[in-house]
N, C-alpha and C positions, 0 to 999 in steps of 0.2 A: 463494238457489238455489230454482227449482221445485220441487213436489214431484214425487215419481215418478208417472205417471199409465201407466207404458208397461204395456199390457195381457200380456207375457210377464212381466215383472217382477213384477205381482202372483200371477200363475199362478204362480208360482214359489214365492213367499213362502206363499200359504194353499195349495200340495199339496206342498211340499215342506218346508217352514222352517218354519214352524208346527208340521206334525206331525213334522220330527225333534226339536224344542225337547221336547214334548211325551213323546217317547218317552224322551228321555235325561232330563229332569225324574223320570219315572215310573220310573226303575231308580233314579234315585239316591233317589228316596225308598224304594224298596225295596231299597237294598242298608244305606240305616240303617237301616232295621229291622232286617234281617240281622244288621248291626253291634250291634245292642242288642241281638237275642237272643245273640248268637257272646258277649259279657260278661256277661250276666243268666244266663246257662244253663251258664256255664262249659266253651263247645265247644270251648278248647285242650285241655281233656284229654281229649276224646272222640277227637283227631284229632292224635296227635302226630306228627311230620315221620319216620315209618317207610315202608317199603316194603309193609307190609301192609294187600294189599288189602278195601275196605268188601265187605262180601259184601249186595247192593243188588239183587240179580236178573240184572246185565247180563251174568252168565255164559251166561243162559239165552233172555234176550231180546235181545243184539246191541249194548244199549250196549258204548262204551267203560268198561272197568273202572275204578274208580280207587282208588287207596291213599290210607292216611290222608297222605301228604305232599301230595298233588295236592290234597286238601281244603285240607289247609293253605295251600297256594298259591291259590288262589282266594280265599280271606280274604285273607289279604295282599294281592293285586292288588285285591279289592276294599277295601282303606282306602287304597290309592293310588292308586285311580276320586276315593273321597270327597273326599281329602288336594286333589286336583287342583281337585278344586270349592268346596271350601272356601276354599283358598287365597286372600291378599289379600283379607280379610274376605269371603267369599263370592264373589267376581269372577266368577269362571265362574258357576257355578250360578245368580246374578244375572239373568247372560247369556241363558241358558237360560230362566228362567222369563218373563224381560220377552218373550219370542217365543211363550210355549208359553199354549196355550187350556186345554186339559183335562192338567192336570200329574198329578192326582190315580186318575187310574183305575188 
């Protein structure tokens, strides 16, 4: 088989594919980190699955508010981001980085 030489094709690939590889490489590096401080820093117990809300500012500045369960929940979805990438010895995230230029910023 040829290679690809179609000039939308490549446009596609370096403004499109490249830098989504590159954006999803660079959260999931930053959500392990995440994930090592949430275990090193012991933040289950900062954030246990109640209704009480983080007093954060957003009363005053227009975020959404959130309670330590919503925290909670965000740690959780985020090890089932990571779970996802990991999976099958790295598969995904594999995926990902063989596309991605600057995985690292």
């Amino acid at each position: 088989m040829a290679d690809n030489n179609n000039a939308q094709a490549i446009r596609v690939v370096n403004e499109k594919i490249r830098p989504a590889a590159d954006r999803i490489v660079q959260t999931y590096n930053f959500m392990k980190d995440l994930q090592a401080q949430y275990g090193a820093q012991n933040w289950a117990a900062l954030f246990p699955a109640t209704a009480d809300v983080v007093l954060d500012g957003s009363a005053v500045d227009g975020r959404n508010p959130l309670t330590n369960a919503d925290v909670a929940n965000v740690i959780t979805a985020l090890g089932a981001f990571l779970a996802f990438m990991e999976a099958t010895a790295n598969l995904n995230r594999d995926r990902f980085l063989k596309a991605a230029v600057n995985p690292e910023r």
